[in-house]
Structures are given as structure tokens and as C-alpha cells.
N, C-alpha and C positions, 0 to 999 in steps of 0.2 A: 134507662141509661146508667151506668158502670155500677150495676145491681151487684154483682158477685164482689167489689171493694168495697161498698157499701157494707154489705155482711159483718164483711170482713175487720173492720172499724165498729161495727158496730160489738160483734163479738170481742174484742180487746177493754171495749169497752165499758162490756155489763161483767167480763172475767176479772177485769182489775178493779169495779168495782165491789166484788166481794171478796177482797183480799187485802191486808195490810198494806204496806205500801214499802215494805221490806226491797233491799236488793235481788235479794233469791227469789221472791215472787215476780219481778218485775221482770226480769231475767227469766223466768220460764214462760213468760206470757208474751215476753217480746220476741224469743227463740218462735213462737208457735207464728207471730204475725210477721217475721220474717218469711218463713215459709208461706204463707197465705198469699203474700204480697206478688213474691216471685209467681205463683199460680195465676196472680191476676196480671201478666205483664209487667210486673215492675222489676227492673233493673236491680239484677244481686246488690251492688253497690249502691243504687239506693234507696232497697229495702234495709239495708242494711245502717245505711246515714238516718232513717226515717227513726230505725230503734234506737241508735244511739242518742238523738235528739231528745227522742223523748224518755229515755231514761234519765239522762241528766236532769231531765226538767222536772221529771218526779222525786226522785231518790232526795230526802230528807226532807220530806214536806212532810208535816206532821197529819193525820188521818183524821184526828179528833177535831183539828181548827177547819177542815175543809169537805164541804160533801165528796166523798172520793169521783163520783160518778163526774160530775162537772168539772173536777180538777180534771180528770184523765182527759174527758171532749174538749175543755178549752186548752190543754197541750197538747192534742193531737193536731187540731185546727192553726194552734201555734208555728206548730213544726212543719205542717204542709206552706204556713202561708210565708213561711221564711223561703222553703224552697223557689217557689212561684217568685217571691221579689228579690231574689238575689240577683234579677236580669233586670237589665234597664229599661224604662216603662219608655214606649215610644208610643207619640199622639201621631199616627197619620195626617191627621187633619189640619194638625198646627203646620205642619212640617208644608206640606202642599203651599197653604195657605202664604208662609215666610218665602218660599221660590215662588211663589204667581206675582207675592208683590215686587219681586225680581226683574220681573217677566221672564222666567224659564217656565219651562214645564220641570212637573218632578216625575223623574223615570223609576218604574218598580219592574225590577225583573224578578221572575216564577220558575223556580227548581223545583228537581223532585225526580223519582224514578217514573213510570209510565205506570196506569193504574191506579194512583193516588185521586184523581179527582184535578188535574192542576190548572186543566182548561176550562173547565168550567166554573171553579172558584175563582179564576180570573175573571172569570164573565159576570160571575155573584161581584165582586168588588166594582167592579167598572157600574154594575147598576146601582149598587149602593154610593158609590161617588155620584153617579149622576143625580141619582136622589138629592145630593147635596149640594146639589148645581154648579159641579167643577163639567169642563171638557174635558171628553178622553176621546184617544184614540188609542186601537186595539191593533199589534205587532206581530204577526205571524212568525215567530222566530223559531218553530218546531219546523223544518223542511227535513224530518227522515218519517217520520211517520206518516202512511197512507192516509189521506185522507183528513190529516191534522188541520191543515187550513182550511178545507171548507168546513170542519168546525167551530172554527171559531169565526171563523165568515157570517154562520147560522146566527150563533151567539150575538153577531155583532148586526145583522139586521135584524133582529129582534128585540134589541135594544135602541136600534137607531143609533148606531156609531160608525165612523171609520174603521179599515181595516188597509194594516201597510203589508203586503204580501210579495213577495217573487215564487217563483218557480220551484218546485220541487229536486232539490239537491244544492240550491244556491246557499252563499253562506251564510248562517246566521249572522254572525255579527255585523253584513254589510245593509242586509233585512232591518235589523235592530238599530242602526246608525241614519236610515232612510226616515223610520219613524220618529225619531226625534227632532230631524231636521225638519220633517214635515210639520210636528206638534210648534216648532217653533215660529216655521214662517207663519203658523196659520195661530200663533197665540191660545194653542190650546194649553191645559191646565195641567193635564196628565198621562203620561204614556204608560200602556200597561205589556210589556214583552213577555209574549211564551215564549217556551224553550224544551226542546226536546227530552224528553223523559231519555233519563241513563242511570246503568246500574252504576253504583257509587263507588264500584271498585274499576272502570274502565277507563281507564286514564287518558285515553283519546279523546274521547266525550267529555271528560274533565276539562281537558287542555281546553276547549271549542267553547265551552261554560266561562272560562276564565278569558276567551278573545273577547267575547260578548263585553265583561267587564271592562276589560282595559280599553275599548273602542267608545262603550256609550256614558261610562263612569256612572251607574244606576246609585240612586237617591236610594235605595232600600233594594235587598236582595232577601226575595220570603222563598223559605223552607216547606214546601207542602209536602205534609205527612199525612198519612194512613192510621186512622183510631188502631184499626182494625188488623192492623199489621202486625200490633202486639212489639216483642222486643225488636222485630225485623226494623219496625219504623225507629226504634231506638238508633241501633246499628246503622241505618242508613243517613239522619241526623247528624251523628257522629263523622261520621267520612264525607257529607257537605260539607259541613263544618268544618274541617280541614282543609278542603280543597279552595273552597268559595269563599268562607269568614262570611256565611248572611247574617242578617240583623236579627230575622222575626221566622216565627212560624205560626202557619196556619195548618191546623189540625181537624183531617177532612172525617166523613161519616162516623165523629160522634155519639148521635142517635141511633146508633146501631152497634154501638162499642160496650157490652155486658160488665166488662173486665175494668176496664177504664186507668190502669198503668201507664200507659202510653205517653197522657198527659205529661205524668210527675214527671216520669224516667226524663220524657226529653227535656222540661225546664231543668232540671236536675243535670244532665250530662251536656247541655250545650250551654246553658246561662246566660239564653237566649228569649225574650219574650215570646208567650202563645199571642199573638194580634187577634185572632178570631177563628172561632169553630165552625165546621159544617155541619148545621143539623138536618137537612133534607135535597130535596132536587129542586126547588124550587129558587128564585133568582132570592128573595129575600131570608132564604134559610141558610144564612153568614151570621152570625152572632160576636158582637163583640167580646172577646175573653176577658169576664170578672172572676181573678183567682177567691175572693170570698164568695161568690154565685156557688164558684163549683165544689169548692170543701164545704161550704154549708149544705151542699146537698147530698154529699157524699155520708156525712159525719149525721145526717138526718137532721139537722140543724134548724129549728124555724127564724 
């Protein structure tokens, strides 16, 4: 997992260990992991915020009071984890917990283009909630894509949950208003809404994302991206972002992501917390997102 930015950290960091800690050195070793950065998925802008971070944070530290090797990893470690906590940390759990003692359900609706993983990370969360011994019921709120509800139908009797469905072409947001009514009469905990994968520049499909919102007024709105996607998942974050204002994101296959930019770039250009990762197929391969987990592992960190 994100082997090739691993390198890449790790090379900045045995090159400016043998070297003074001058401007002009720092400057030519940061020019080089700018580029580096960019090769692994990470956003011009913020390969480019990552160097100037930690240039400030070098440039006039004297070499002889500090092992240079440890100064450069605990500023680089610094710099990532500013990145990662400039979004506001959201507890699921708490949040649930404060509407149950409501008596509402708390509603999460699931964006994303098609491709990402966003039905089936819905179906990892619902197990992992159940784990926790909240109720859920599961929203069929994708009706354009073939074959989308009896997916998550699968999902959902293999979990042993509910599933609120209509017909194929009906409208999402009355699909999605169904479910909550239904979570209410019956005092469930949690409603979890799919919703049709759309490319992020289709402004129709935007508009119908944004009915959704104003009908069921969703508790959390999560961003499912693609490790794997590279800048694309950047780019696509970005134009969510805009259209919808979600809270969180869940960033899918991971375990399969060499490059591992994906991460930074999106807390970086949305200022949105990562909630959890996808590391496999399996229901329990959701991981909760620790920004120290992942730069200590990046940075080869024990």
C-alpha cells in the first residue's frame, strides 16, 4: 500500500539528510519532491503546499543542535498531519447515538460517480453499524442503474436488514423519503441511502442529488472516492463538493492504491474529513481513517 510515496518521502528524506540545511539545498530537494509527488497522484497545488510547509519548517534550524535525519521525518509527518486535520473530525457514532436519543433515525446519504465501490461500502458501514448494535435499514435510491437494487437487496439479506425499494425509473428522492418514514415508524436507528453514480459534471444528475437532499435533509452526506482513481478522484471530490457541500469521505480500494496521493490531495482540496478506508471485499474491510496510522506508515514510521 502507497509503496511509490513511501519511496518517495523516504528519498527527500535520506537526500536532506546529507546536506546542510541551507535554503538553496532545500529548494533543490524540494523542487525534486514536488515532482515526485505529482507522479504519485498528488495534486500540483498540493505537492506544491506540502513543499512549502516544510520548507518554512526547516529553513533556519540550525544542523549541529538537531539530528537532520529526524528533524526532516518529524516535519514531514508535521506537514502531512496539518493537512489531514484542517477538516473537522466527525464521530459517527456520537452523532447516531445524540438522534437515537431523539428518537429519530440519523440518515447518511452515498455519492459518488459509478465504479467507486459506493454500494458496497454502504453495505461494509451498515455491517459495521450493526456490529455496534444500532438498526439500519438499507434505501435503494440508485433506480438508473440496471440491476442496482437487487444489489444491494443481496447485500442486504446477507446482512439480515431491510431494504426500502420502488421500481426501476421511480424517483429517487420519494424512494429516499419512504425510507425514513419507514426507519421512523418502526424506530429504527439508521438509514443508509444509495444513490445513483453520476459523472460530476452532469448537472441533471446533480440537480436529482440535490432533490434527495432537500426532501430527506440527510445527517451526513459521504463522498465515495476511488484510491485508485488517482487525480480523476481529486477532480471528482472537487465538483461534489460544490454541488452537494458533503461532510466526509470514504476512500474505496486502498489496498490496492501503490501511489497513494489520492488521500492527501482530497483532505487537502475539500477540507473534508477521510471517515474510513476500503481495504478489501470483504464486509469487515472498512477501516476507520487514523491520519497518524497513515503518515506513520507512509514516512516508514515505527
Amino acid at each position: 500500500m502507497f509503496e511509490k510515496l513511501k519511496s518517495v518521502f523516504s528519498s527527500v528524506i535520506l537526500n536532506l539528510s546529507k546536506k546542510e540545511i541551507t535554503e538553496k539545498e532545500v529548494d533543490k530537494v524540494l523542487n525534486e519532491l514536488m515532482l515526485s509527488l505529482i507522479e504519485c497522484d498528488v495534486a500540483y497545488e498540493v505537492a506544491e503546499e506540502i513543499g512549502k510547509r516544510l520548507k518554512n519548517s526547516l529553513i533556519g534550524k540550525k544542523a549541529s543542535t538537531y539530528k537532520i535525519k529526524e528533524l526532516v521525518q518529524e516535519n514531514l509527518r508535521k506537514t502531512l498531519l496539518e493537512i489531514f486535520y484542517e477538516a473537522p473530525k466527525i464521530d459517527i457514532i456520537k452523532r447516531i447515538n445524540e438522534k437515537k436519543e431523539k428518537g429519530l433515525p440519523f440518515v447518511i446519504l452515498f455519492l459518488g460517480i459509478n465504479g467507486t465501490g459506493k454500494t458496497t461500502t454502504l453495505a461494509k458501514l451498515a455491517y459495521l453499524l450493526k456490529k455496534k448494535g444500532f438498526t439500519v435499514v438499507l434505501v435503494c435510491g440508485d433506480t438508473h442503474r440496471a440491476g442496482s437494487i437487487e444489489q444491494l437487496k443481496q447485500h442486504a439479506m446477507k446482512l439480515g436488514l431491510k431494504t426500502i425499494e420502488q421500481r426501476y425509473g421511480a424517483d429517487p428522492a420519494a424512494v429516499s423519503r419512504d425510507g425514513v418514514t419507514y426507519a421512523k415508524i418502526h424506530k429504527l436507528d439508521v438509514v443508509l441511502i444509495d444513490s445513483a453514480g453520476r459523472i460530476q459534471t452532469d448537472k441533471n444528475l446533480m440537480e436529482e442529488i440535490l432533490k434527495i437532499v432537500r426532501v430527506v435533509s440527510p445527517d451526513l452526506k459521504i463522498f465515495v472516492g476511488d484510491a485508485l482513481a488517482g487525480n480523476d478522484a481529486v477532480s471528482q471530490s472537487r465538483e461534489f463538493l460544490k454541488y452537494t457541500n458533503f461532510d466526509g469521505v470514504i476512500l474505496t480500494k486502498v489496498d490496492a492504491d501503490v501511489k497513494g496521493g489520492s488521500a492527501i490531495s482530497i483532505a487537502y482540496v475539500t477540507k473534508r474529513p477521510i471517515l474510513f478506508i476500503g481495504t478489501g471485499q470483504n464486509y469487515d474491510d472498512l477501516e476507520e481513517f487514523v491520519p497518524e496510522k497513515l503518515v506513520d506508515n507512509i514516512l516508514l514510521r515505527e
